[in-house]
C-alpha positions, 0 to 999 in steps of 0.5 A, spaced: 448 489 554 449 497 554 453 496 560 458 492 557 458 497 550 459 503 555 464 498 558 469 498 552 467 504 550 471 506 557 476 502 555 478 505 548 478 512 551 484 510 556 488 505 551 491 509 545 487 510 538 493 504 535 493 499 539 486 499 540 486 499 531 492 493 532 487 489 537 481 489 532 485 487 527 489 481 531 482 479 534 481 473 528 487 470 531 487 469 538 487 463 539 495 464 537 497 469 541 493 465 547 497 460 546 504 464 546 501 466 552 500 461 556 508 459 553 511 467 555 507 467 562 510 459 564 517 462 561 517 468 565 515 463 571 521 460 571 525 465 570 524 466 578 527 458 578 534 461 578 535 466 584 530 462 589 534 455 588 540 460 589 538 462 597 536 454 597 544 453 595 547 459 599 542 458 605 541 450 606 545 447 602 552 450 603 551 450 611 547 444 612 553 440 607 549 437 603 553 435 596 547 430 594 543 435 593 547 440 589 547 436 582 538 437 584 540 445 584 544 444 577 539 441 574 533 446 577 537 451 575 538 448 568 530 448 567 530 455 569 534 456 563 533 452 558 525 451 559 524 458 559 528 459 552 524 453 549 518 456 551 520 463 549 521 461 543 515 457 541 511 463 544 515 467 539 514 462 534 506 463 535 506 470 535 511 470 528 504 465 525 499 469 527 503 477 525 504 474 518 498 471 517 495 478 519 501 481 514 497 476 509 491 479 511 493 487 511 496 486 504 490 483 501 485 488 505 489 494 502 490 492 495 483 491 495 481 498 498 487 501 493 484 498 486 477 500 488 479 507 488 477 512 482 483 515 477 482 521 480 486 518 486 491 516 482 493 522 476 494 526 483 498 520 487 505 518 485 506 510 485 511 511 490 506 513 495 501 509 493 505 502 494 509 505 500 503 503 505 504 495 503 511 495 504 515 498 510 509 500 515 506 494 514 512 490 516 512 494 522 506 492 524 509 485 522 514 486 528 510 489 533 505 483 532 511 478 532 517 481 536 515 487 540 509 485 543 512 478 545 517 483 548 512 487 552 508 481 554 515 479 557 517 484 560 510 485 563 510 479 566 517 478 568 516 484 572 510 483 575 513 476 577 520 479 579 515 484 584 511 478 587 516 474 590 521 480 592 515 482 597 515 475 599 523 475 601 523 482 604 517 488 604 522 492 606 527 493 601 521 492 596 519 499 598 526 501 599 527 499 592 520 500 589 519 508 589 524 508 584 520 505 579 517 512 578 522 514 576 522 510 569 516 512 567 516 520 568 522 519 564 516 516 559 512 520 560 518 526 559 520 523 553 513 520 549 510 525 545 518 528 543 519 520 540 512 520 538 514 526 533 520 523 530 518 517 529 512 521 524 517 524 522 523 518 519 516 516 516 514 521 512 522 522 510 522 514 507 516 516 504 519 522 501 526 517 498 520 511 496 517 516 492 523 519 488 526 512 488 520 510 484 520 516 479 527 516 478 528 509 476 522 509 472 525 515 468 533 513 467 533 513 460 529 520 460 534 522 465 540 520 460 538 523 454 538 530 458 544 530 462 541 530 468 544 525 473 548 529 477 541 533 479 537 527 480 543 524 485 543 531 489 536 530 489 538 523 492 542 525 496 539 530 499 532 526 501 537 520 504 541 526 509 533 528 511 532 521 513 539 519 516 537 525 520 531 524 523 533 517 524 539 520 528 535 525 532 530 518 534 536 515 536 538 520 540 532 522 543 532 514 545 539 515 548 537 520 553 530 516 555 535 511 557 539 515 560 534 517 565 531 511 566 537 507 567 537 512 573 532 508 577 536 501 575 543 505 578 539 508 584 536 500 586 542 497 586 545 502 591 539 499 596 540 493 596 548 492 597 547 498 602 539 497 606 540 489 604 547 489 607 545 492 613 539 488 614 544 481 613 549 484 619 543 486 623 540 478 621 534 481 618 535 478 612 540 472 610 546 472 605 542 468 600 536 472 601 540 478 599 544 475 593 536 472 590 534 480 591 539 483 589 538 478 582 530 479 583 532 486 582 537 486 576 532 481 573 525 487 574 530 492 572 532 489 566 526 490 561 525 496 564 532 500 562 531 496 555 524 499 555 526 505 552 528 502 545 521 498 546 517 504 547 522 507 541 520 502 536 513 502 538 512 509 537 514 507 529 509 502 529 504 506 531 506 511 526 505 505 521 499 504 524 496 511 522 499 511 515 494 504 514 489 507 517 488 512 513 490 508 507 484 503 508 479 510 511 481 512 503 474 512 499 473 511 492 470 517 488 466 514 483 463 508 486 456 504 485 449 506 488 445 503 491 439 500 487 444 499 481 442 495 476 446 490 471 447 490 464 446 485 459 449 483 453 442 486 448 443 492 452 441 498 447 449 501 446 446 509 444 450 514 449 446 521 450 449 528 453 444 532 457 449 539 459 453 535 462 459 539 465 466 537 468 473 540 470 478 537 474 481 538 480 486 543 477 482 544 471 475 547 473 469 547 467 473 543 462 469 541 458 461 543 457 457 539 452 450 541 452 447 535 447 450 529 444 446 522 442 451 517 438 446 512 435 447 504 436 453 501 431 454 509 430 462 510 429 464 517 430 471 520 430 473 525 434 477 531 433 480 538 436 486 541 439 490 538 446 486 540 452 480 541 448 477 535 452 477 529 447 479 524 453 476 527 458 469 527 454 472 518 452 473 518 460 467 520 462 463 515 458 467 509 461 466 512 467 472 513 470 469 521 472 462 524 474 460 530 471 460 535 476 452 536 473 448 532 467 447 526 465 450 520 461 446 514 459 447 509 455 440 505 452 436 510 456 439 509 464 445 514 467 451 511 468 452 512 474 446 507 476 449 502 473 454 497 476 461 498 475 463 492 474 458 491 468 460 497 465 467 496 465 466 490 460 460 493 456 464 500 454 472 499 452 476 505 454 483 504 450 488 509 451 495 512 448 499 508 452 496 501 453 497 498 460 501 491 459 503 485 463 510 482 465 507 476 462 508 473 456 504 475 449 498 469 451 497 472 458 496 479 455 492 477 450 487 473 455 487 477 460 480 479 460 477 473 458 482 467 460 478 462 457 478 465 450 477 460 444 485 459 440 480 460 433 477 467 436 486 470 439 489 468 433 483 472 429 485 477 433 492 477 432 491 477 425 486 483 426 491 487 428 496 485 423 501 481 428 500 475 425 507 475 421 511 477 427 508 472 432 509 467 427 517 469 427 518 469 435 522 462 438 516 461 443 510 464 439 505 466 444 508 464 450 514 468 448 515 473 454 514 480 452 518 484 459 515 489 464 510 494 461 512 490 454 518 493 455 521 489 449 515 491 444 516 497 440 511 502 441 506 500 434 507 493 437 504 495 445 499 498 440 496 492 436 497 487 442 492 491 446 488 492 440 487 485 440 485 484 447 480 490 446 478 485 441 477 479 445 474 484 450 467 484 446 464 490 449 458 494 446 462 500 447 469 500 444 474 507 445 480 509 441 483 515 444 489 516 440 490 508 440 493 507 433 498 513 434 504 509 433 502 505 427 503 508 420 498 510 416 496 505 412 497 501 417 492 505 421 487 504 416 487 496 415 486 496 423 482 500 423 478 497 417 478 490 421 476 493 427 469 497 424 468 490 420 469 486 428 465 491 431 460 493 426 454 491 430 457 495 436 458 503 438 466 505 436 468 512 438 476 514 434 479 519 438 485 523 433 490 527 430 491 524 424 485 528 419 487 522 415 483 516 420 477 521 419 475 521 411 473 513 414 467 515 419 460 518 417 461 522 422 465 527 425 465 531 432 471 537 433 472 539 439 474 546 442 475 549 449 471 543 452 465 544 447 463 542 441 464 545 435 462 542 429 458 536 427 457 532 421 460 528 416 468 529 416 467 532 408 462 537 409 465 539 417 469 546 416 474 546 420 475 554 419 471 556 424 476 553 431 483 556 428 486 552 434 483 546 430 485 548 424 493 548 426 493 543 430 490 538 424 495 542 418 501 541 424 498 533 423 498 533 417 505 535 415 508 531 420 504 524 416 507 527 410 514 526 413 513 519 416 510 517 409 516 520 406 520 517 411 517 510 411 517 511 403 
């Protein structure tokens, strides 16, 4: 057994990192690249069919005058075309079944790494880069394993074939010929590492345009209202002469591989009209048996003088190959132990905070809270300037973070011993700008709990106050509401996520500026409703509105990342943090306006 690891391991020293990647990946389905080459190896034997019946006709036929036998040759010859086509293609057929399956199967295995990853991930990623990976390198990998390895199994075997049979016709033009095969493959060696470089390169600039690309058309209309299109096409611009550039340098680093190597294939021609003529003068070879070499030796060269493209685009897939590679090696930093335990819907929702400190990667010592304890069924406001550390301080029971150091608990168990799963449908974190499905209204709404109850969805519509607009769209709540929900305004992306957090049923429900697009007074029903829905569970309001806080019995202010105040909402003084204080009297005038406004 420790032979046969050794064995392996010697093997992968040799075989490059990619390939040894690829083949791991591909093993599951070997049974479809066995069948493609059995189909390959018998198309590459009947590739020799043709110049062999050649020789048959120059040298038998011809001189022995037998016509009867011509119609046989035609039909050999046709079976030497023909049969290799058909088996060719099905080869190809097979190889293309088992690289989309594989595709299948990269997609799901790299979509699946990629949604247990952390936030930090991607607030420090753009989308671009995220979704790269699926698309362009993956369909590389596709048309190594439909197209490329067919191609090099191909050429392979024909070569291997084609060297055989030219040894059996004549040994000594095989070794007048053979020497120059070298030739070809310095010029690989030669050339290698500069193709290897460039193909890195056209992928890093694609990478580059698909992550601009995503960022600009997701900003157009931002673009329009400050005038600069002309600064973004330039932008474009630029990134797309990057990539024509690298792309040309590729190409032309390609042209002098083949330069070098169709050096070998001119040379062997040379060979065989001259050492092959003379070897017929002198009778040591006979005229078919120089027109099948000279065929045999087109036939070995063929697929070497169009390596140089194959090993081209080979160097890409490998470098696809290594940006998927590090995308499925990325690993999440919040993740679960390994005793985790399970919460229930009776778990105690009390949340405790013992010198839990945190700071982004960016931003170090964000926030420090020494002690907090919010009570079961508690509702807390929270308050304080931007950047004070309000969010993060709602991210962190959610667990989207760990604290660089101390501990959150919930019912007396730190969060981070508790199974992700479970304590994403326990605490409700619910954001500014809510996330929304291209779908329709029901879609979004059940997307949580698919088998929600109608009586309990139309309860909820009704909580957030959509009861009347619902009511008046053509399709009710099968009406389709676009990408992000486009088409709703932003009070009503709002109050649909409102009422999926609803649906929800967590034991934790965090509002983080989550009414901030509502009126007051409409602020102050749904939040009403909501207290009423979740009187039994913990809710924590994060605001700017001073407004929404006369509600709560209790009231945190944050500053600089610590608290600062703690009380009831009417005996807080807020004087003692004057960023607090502009923040809330800057609030306050811009409510009066929009109640003006709205008046």
């Amino acid at each position: 057994m420790s032979s046969l690891l050794q064995e392996r391991s010697r093997c992968r020293s040799w075989l490059p990192s990619e390939l040894d990647w690829l083949s791991r990946q591909i093993r599951p389905l070997l049974h479809w690249h066995l069948a493609s080459f059995l189909c390959i190896t018998t198309g590459s034997l009947l590739a020799l069919l043709t110049p062999l019946v050649l020789k048959w006709v120059i040298d038998r036929l011809l001189p022995q005058r037998q016509p009867g036998l011509l119609l046989l040759a035609a039909g050999l010859i046709f079976l030497g075309y023909q049969g290799r086509m058909a088996l060719t293609s099905l080869g190809n057929y097979l190889t293309l079944t088992a690289a989309q399956k594989l595709t299948l199967t990269l997609r799901m295995t790299l979509l699946g790494r990629l949604d247990t990853l952390s936030a930090d991930y991607y607030e420090d990623t753009p989308v671009g880069s995220v979704m790269y990976p699926l698309k362009e390198p993956i369909e590389e990998v596709s048309y190594f394993g439909s197209d490329l390895l067919p191609a090099i199994l191909r050429m392979f075997l024909t070569a291997s074939f084609t060297l055989v049979t030219m040894s059996v016709l004549s040994p000594m033009l095989t070794l007048a010929v053979l020497p120059l095969v070298p030739v070809f493959l310095i010029a690989r060696q030669r050339f290698r590492r500069r193709l290897a470089a460039n193909a890195d390169t056209v992928q890093s600039n694609r990478l580059a345009w698909s992550t601009f690309l995503e960022e600009h058309l997701s900003s157009v209309i931002p673009i329009q209202l400050l005038g600069q299109e002309k600064r973004q096409e330039r932008r474009a611009f630029r990134l797309l002469a990057r990539g024509v550039r690298s792309q040309q340098k590729l190409f032309t680093t390609s042209v002098w591989f083949t330069v070098w190597s169709s050096l070998a294939v001119v040379l062997a021609m040379c060979a065989v009209i001259g050492y092959g003529g003379e070897m017929v003068l002198s009778g040591a070879l006979s005229i078919g048996g120089l027109v099948a070499f000279y065929g045999l030796v087109t036939q070995l060269f063929d697929p070497l003088s169009g390596a140089a493209d194959l090993y081209a685009r080979a160097q890409k897939t490998f470098a696809s190959i290594r940006q998927l590679k590090s995308g499925l090696e990325l690993c999440p930093s919040v993740t679960d132990v390994a005793a985790a335990v399970c919460l229930s819907g009776e778990h105690p929702s009390q949340i405790d905070f013992a010198e839990v400190r945190f700071g982004y990667r960016r931003q170090k010592q964000l926030l420090h809270i020494r002690s907090l304890r919010i009570l079961p069924g508690e509702q807390v406001a929270i308050a304080g300037e931007n950047g004070a550390g309000k969010s993060t301080l709602a991210r962190l029971i959610a667990r989207l973070y760990d604290p660089d150091s101390g501990s959150i608990r919930i019912g007396n168990v730190d969060i981070r011993n508790i199974q992700l799963k479970d304590l994403h449908q326990y605490v409700c974190y619910l954001p500014r700008d809510p996330v929304l499905f291209d779908g329709t209204l029901s879609f979004n709404l059940r997307f949580v709990r698919p088998a929600a109850p109608d009586g309990e969805v139309q309860e909820a519509i009704r909580s957030v106050g959509l009861s009347q607009f619902v009511a008046a769209l053509p399709h009710g709540l099968s009406q389709p509401i676009g990408p992000g929900g486009c088409q709703l305004s932003g009070g009503q992306r709002q109050r649909l996520a409102l009422a999926r957090a609803i649906l929800q049923q967590p034991r934790i429900l965090i509002l983080d500026e989550a009414t901030s697009c509502l009126d007051l007074s409409s602020e102050k029903v749904v939040l009403g409703n909501i207290r009423r829905s979740f009187r039994a569970s913990t809710l924590i309001v994060i605001s700017h509105r001073p407004s929404t806080f006369s509600t709560f019995g209790r009231l945190l202010v944050l500053s600089r990342g610590e608290i600062v105040e703690d009380g009831n909402p009417r005996s807080v003084k807020f004087s003692e943090s004057r960023a607090v204080t502009q923040s809330f009297s800057t609030v306050s005038t811009i409510d009066d306006n929009l109640r003006e406004t709205s008046l």
